[in-house]
N, C-alpha and C positions, 0 to 999 in steps of 0.2 A: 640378954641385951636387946634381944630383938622387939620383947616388952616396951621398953624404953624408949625404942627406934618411934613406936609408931603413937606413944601416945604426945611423943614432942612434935612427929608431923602434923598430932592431930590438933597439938596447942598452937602450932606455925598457922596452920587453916582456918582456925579457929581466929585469931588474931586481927585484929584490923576491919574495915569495912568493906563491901562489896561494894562493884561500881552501882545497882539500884539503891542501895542506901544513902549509897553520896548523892546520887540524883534528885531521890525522896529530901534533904535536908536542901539542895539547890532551889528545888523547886520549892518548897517553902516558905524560903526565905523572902525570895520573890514575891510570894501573894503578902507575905509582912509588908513588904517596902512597896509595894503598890498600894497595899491597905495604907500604910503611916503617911505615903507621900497625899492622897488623894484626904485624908484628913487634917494634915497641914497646909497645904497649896489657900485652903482659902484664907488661914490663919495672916499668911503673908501679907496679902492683899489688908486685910484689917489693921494690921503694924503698919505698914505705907501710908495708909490713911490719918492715922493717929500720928505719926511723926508730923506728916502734912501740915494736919491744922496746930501742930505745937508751932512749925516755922511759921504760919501763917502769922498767929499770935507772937510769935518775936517782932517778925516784920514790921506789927502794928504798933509795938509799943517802940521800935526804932524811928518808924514814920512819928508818933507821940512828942520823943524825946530830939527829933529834925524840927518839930515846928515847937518846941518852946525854946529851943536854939535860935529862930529863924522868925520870931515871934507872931508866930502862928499860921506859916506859910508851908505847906505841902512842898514834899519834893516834886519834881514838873517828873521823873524818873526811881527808878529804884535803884539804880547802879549809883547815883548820890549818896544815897545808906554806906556805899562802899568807899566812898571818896576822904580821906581822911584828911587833916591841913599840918602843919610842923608840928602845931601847937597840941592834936589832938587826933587817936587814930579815926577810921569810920565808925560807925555806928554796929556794921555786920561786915561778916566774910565774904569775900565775891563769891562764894562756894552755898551763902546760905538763900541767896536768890532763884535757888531752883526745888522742885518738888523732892519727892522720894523717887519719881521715874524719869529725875533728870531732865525734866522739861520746866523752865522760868516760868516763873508767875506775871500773872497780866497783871498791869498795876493801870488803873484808871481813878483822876481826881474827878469828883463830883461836887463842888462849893466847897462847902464846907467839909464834906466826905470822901472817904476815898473806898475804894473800891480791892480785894486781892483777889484773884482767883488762879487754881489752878485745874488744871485740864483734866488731873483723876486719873483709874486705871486706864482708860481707851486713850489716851493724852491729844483727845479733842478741843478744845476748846468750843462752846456751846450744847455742852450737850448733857443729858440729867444728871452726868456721877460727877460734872464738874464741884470742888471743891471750896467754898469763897468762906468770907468772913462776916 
């Protein structure tokens, strides 16, 4: 019996992981997740953008469809887009006047043209990564 005794303490010991093993698969993981995060982070930034000028492009064709309502007068604002009358809702969602980082769009009439911009990742306004149409 005494056979027996030691080669089941020796399956008991055997069994399972050491605390360096566990550490080796901890620390691993970590250089994963730092590697995945540090090659997706910029990906982010490239979606924000591309959502951006999709609203931007909505906006445009909302400003479009205000002046052949309005017979071919600009809105003097963009919160107008959101303004709806009994007869007919707005144009856009008060929700969709803003970028992907949560900062409104400049809205400037120029005659005949108008103007959107939005402020980009730094959410400056003026500055190179700004976003317009």
């Amino acid at each position: 019996m005494k056979r027996n005794d030691r080669t089941e303490t020796k399956r008991r010991a055997n069994s399972g992981f050491t605390l360096v093993e566990l550490l080796m698969v901890v620390c691993i993981l970590g250089i994963l997740y730092a590697g995945a995060k540090l090659v997706f982070s910029g990906q982010d930034n490239e979606a924000r953008i591309t959502v951006t000028r999709g609203s931007i492009e909505t906006i445009e064709q909302a400003i479009q469809m205000f002046s052949m309502k309005h017979n071919g007068k600009f809105p003097d604002t963009l919160e107008e887009l959101t303004q709806g009358t009994d007869d007919s809702p707005g144009l856009l969602k008060e929700g969709a006047l803003n970028d992907s980082w949560g900062t409104p769009f400049s809205y400037t009439k120029q005659g005949k043209r108008f103007k959107i911009v939005s402020a980009g990742p730094d959410l400056e306004l003026g500055t190179e990564d700004d976003i317009t149409n």
